[in-house]
C-alpha positions in Angstrom: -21.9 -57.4 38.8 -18.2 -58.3 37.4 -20.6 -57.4 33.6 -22.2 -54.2 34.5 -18.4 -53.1 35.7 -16.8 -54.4 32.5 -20.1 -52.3 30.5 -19.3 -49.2 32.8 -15.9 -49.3 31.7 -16.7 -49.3 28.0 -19.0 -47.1 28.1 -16.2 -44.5 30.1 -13.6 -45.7 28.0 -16.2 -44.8 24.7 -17.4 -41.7 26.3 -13.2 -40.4 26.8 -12.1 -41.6 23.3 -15.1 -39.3 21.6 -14.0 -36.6 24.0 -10.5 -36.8 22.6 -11.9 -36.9 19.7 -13.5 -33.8 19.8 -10.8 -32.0 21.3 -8.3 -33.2 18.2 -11.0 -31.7 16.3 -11.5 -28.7 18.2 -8.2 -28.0 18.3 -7.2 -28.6 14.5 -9.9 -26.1 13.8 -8.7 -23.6 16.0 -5.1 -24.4 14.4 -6.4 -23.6 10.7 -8.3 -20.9 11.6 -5.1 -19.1 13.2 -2.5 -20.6 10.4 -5.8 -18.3 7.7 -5.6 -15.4 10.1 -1.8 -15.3 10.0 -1.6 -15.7 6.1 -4.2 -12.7 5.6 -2.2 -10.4 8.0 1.4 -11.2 6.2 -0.5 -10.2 3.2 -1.8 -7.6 4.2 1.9 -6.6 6.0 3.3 -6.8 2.5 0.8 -4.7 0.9 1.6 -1.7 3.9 4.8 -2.3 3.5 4.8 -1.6 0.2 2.7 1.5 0.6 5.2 2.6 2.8 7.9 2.1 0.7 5.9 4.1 -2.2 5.4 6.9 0.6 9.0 7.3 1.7 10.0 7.6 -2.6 7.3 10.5 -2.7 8.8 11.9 0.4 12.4 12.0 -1.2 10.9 13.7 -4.1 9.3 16.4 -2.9 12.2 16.8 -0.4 14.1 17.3 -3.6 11.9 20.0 -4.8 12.1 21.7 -2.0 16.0 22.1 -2.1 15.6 23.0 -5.9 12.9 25.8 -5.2 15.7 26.6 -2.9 17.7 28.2 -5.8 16.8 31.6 -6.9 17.5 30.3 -10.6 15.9 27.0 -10.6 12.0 29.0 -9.4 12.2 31.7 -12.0 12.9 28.1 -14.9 10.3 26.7 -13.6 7.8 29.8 -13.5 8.9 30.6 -17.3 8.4 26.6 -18.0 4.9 26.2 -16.2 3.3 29.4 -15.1 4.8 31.1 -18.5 6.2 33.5 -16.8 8.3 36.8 -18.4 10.9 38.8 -16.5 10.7 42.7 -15.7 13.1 43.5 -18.6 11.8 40.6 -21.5 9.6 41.2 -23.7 7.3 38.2 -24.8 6.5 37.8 -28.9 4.0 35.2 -29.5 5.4 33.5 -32.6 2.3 32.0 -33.7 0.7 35.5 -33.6 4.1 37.1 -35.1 3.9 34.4 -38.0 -0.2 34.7 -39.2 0.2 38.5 -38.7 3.6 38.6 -41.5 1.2 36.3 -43.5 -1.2 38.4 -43.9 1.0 42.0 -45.2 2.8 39.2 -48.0 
């Protein structure tokens, strides 16, 4: 009987070192997989961050256009500049049109 005992006891001391065993394993799975997860949302943290940064320049520029489109002056440049724009009391010559049109009397 003193045998069987001594085979019991290997076999439960066999049994609970594969079971640690497991459990390491488990566990340094479970550890990896978490470390990857973590890494992917830092990444991905930096890339909104970013973003955000990128948003909040876009922000202060269009803020500043507003205050510019604020002053009387700075909307009637820009509608000449862009929108070719004339005022009530200008008249517009076309130089190009001017120019090909002298050519043509000489």
């Amino acid at each position: 009987m003193a045998v069987k005992a001594k085979k019991n006891i290997k076999i439960k001391s066999k049994v609970f070192k594969v079971i640690i065993i497991l459990f390491t394993v488990y566990f340094m799975y479970l550890f990896y997989n978490q470390t990857v997860n973590y890494l992917e949302l830092m990444s991905k943290r930096e890339e909104l961050e970013k973003d955000v940064q990128e948003a909040k320049e876009e922000i202060e520029e269009l803020e500043f256009d507003i205050y510019r489109l604020d002053d009387k002056e700075q909307v009637e440049l820009i509608a000449r500049e862009e929108l070719r724009l004339i005022g009530s009391d200008e008249i517009l010559i076309n130089v190009r049109e001017h120019m090909s049109q002298e050519g043509q009397s000489d």
